[in-house]
C-alpha positions in Angstrom: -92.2 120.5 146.5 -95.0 120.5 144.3 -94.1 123.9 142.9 -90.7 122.4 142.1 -91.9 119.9 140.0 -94.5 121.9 138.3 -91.5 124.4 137.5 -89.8 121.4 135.7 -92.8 120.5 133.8 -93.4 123.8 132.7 -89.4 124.2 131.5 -89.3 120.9 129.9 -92.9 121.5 127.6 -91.5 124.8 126.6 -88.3 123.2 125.5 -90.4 120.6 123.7 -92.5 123.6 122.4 -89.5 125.5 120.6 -87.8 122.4 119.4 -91.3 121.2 117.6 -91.7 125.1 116.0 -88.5 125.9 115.3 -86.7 125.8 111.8 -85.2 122.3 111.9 -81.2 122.6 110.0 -80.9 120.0 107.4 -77.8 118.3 107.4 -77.2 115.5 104.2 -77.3 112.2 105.7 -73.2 110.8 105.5 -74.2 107.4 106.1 -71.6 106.8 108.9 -74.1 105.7 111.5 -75.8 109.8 111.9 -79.2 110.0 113.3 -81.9 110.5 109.8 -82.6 113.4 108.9 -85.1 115.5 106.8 -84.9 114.6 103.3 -84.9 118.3 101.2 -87.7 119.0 98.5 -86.1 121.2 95.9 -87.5 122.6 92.2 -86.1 123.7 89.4 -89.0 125.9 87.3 -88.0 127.2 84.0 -89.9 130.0 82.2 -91.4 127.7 78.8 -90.8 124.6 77.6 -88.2 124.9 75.2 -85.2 122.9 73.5 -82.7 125.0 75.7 -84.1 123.6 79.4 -83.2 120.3 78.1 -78.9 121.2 78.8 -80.3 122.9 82.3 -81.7 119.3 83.3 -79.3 117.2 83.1 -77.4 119.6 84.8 -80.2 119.2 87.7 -80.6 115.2 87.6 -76.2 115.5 87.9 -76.9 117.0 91.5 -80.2 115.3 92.4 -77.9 111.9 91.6 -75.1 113.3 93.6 -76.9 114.7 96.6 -78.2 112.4 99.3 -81.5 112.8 101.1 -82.7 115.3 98.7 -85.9 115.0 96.0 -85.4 117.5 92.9 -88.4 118.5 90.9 -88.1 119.8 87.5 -91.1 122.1 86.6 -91.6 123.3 82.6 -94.7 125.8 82.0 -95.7 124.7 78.5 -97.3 128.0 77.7 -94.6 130.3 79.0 -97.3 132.5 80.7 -96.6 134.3 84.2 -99.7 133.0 85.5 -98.9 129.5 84.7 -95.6 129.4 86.7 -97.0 130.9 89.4 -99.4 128.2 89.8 -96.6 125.9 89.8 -94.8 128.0 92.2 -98.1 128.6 94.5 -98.5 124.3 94.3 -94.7 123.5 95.2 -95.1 126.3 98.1 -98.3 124.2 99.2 -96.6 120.7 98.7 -93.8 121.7 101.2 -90.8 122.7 98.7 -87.5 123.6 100.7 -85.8 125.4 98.0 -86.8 126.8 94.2 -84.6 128.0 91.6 -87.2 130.1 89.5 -86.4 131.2 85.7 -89.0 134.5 85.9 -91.1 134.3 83.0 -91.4 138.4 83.6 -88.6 139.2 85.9 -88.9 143.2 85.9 -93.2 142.1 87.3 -92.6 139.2 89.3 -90.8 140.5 92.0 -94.1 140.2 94.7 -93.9 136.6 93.6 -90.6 135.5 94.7 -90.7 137.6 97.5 -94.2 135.9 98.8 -92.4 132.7 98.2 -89.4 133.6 99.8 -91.0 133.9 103.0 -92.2 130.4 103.0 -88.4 128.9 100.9 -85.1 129.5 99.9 -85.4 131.1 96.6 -82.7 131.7 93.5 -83.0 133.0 90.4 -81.7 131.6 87.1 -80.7 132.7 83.6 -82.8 135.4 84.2 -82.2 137.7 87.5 -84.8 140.0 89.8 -82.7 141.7 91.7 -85.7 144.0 93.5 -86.7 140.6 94.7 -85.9 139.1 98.3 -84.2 135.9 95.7 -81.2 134.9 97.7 -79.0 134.3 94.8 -79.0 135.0 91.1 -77.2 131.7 89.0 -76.5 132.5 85.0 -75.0 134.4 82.5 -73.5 138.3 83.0 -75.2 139.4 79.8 -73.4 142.9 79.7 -70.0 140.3 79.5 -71.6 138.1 76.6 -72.3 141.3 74.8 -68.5 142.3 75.0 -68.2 138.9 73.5 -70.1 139.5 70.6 -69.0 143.2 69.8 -65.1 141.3 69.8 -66.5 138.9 67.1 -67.5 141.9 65.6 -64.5 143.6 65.6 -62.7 140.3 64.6 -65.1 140.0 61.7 -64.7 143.8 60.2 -61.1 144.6 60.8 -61.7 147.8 58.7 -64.7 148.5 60.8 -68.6 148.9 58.5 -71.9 149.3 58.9 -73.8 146.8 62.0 -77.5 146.2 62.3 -78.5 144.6 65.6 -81.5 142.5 66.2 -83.5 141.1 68.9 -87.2 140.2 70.5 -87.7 143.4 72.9 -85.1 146.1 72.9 -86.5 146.7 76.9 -86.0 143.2 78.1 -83.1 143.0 80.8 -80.6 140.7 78.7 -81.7 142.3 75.7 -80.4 145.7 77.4 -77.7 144.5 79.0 -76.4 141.9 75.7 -76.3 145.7 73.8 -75.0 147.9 76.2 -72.0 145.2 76.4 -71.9 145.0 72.8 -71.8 148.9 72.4 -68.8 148.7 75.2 -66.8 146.5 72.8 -67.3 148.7 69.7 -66.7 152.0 71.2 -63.5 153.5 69.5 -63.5 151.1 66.8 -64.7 151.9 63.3 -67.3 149.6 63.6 -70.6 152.2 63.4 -74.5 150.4 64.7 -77.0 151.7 62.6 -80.2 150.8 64.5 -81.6 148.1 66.7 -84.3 146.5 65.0 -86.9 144.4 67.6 -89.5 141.6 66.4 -91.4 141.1 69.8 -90.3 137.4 69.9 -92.0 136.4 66.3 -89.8 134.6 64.2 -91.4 135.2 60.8 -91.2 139.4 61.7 -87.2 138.4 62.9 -86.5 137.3 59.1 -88.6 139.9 57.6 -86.7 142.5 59.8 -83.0 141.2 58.4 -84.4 141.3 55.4 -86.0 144.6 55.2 -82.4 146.0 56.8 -80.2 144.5 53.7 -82.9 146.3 51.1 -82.6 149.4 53.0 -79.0 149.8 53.7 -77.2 148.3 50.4 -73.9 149.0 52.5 -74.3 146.7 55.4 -71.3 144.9 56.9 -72.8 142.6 59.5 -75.5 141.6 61.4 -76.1 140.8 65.1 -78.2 138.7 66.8 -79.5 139.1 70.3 -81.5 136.2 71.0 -81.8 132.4 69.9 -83.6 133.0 67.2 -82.2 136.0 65.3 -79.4 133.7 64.4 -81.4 131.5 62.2 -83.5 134.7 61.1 -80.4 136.4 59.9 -79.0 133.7 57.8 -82.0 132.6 56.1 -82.9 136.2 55.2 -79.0 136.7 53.6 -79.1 132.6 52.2 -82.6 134.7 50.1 -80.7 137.5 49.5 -77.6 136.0 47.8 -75.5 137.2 50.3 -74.0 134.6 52.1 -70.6 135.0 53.3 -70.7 139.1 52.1 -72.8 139.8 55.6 -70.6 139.0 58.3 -73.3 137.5 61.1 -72.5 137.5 64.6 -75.2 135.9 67.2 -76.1 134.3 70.5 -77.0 130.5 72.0 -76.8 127.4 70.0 -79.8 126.9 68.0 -79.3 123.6 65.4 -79.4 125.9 62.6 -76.7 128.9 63.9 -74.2 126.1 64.6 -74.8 124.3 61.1 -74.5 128.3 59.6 -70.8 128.4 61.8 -70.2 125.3 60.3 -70.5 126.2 57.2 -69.0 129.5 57.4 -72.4 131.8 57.1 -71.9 132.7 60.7 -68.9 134.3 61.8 -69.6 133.4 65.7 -72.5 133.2 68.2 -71.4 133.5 72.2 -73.1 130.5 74.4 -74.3 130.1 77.4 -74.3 127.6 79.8 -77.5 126.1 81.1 -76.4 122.5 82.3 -74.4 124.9 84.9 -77.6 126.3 85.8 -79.0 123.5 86.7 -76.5 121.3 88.5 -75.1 125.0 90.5 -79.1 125.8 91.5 -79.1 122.5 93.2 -75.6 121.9 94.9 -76.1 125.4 96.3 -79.2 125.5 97.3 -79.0 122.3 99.2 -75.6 123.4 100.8 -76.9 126.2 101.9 -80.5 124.4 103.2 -77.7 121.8 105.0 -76.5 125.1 106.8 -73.1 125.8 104.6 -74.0 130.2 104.0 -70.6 130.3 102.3 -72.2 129.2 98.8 -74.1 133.0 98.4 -71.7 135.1 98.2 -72.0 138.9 99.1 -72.8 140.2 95.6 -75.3 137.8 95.4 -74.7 136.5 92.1 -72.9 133.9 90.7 -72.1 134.4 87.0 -71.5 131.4 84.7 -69.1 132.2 81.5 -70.4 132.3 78.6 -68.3 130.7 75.6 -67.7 131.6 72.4 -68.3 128.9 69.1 -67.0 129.9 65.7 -65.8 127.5 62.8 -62.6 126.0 64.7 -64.6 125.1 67.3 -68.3 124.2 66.8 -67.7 120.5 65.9 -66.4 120.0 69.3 -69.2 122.0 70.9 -71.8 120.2 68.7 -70.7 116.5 70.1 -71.0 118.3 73.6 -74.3 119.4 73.3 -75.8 116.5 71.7 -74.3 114.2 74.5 -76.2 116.6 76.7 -79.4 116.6 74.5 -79.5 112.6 74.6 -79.3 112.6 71.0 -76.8 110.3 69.1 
């Protein structure tokens, strides 16, 4: 008898045991009456602390407000240093976080990062991808698509083909590789000819200097493109100095206040766009779904591409009311 009881005892504290150590599901609270449940700690860390993470937030406070029983942090390093963001990363690890959507500041060397934290949460990429990292799921924009985009603006803007100069921060960084392969996609068969790509490690004054350098160099230019944010502006303030406006057909990326006023006005032909608030609001439905136990929001490619869209004159005062509704400016 007393060996039958103890035989109980001993099943019942094991059960105990595994039920304590195990992973406990998280299932959202329905509010119909359902036991509580553990309330989801999630992040959204971007790589700096610019204008553009501003879109990506709201996108995140849209599914934090949506979302029951889950707590969203939104994490901006201010100096846009690897080692900063991991010492956000390595404090949300330590607070507990269930889930992080990471922008790598240095995605091609980070990779040890997000796999050290993947062991400990569910971890996504956004904007930017790892994919030699253990992330779960990559959330932003198929840059070799965007670069089609621009290389048809191209094409739109020099029906007779000409001359191209293409600009950009690093020529070895993965969007800035994958923006130009796209873009050389687009142009191949046309009579649209790329010169050079010109890179200004990510300094603004060197961006302008190198457009302007370009137009002294190579009198028979047809148009310029622009592979990041700020090449746009660059560009058109080094044709505006050169009396060129409207001669130089200028073709660019993202939605910087000044490329949309140049679209407005004509001086840009086009710039493609991404979509950031979808970053943000699809890096928090999914990664709670998924947390909650639904698998069916990674698919098997592991990526989830958001569209990128393309502004030009007939469009950008549309686009423009958009974004500053987004911004929270009037």
């Amino acid at each position: 008898m007393n060996h039958r009881i103890f035989s109980v005892l001993a099943f019942l504290v094991s059960v105990s045991l595994s039920t304590a150590c195990g992973p406990a599901a998280h299932t959202a609270n329905s509010g119909n009456g359902a036991a509580p449940t553990k309330e989801l700690k999630l992040a959204f860390v971007t790589n700096n602390a610019s204008d553009y993470w501003t879109i990506a937030r709201k996108g995140v406070e849209k599914a934090d407000a949506e979302l029951t029983d889950v707590t969203v942090q939104f994490k901006l390093p201010g100096q846009g240093t690897a080692a900063e963001q991991k010492g956000i990363i390595d404090d949300l690890v330590s607070a507990g976080i269930n889930g992080i959507a990471i922008r790598p500041v240095d995605p091609d060397n980070q990779p040890q990062l997000i796999n050290d934290t993947a062991k400990k949460a569910l971890v996504i990429t956004q904007d930017s991808d790892a994919p030699n990292s253990d992330r779960a799921l990559y959330i932003g924009t198929d840059n070799v698509s965007a670069g089609r985009q621009a290389g048809e603006l191209v094409k739109e803007a020099l029906p007779n083909g000409g001359k191209i100069m293409v600009f950009v921060g690093k020529s070895d960084a993965r969007n800035a590789k994958e923006r130009f392969q796209g873009l050389k996609e687009a142009l191949q068969g046309s009579k649209v000819e790329i010169i050079d790509i010109r890179t200004d490690d990510t300094d603004r004054a060197r961006a302008k200097t190198n457009a302007a350098d370009a137009l002294v160099k190579y009198p028979d230019i047809a148009a310029m493109v622009g592979l990041w944010s700020y090449n746009g502006p660059a560009i058109l303030n080094a044709v505006k100095d050169a009396g060129k406006t409207g001669s130089i057909k200028i073709v660019c990326f993202d939605e910087e206040d000044e490329t949309l006023a140049g679209v407005k006005s004509g001086a840009i032909f086009g710039t493609v766009v991404q979509q950031p608030y979808e970053f943000g609001h699809q890096a928090i439905t999914r990664m709670a779904r998924y947390l909650g136990g639904d698998k069916s929001v990674i698919p098997a490619s592991k990526q989830m591409f958001v569209p990128t869209l393309v502004v030009q004159k007939g469009n950008v005062d549309q686009f423009s009311a958009k974004l500053r509704a987004l911004r929270g400016r009037a």
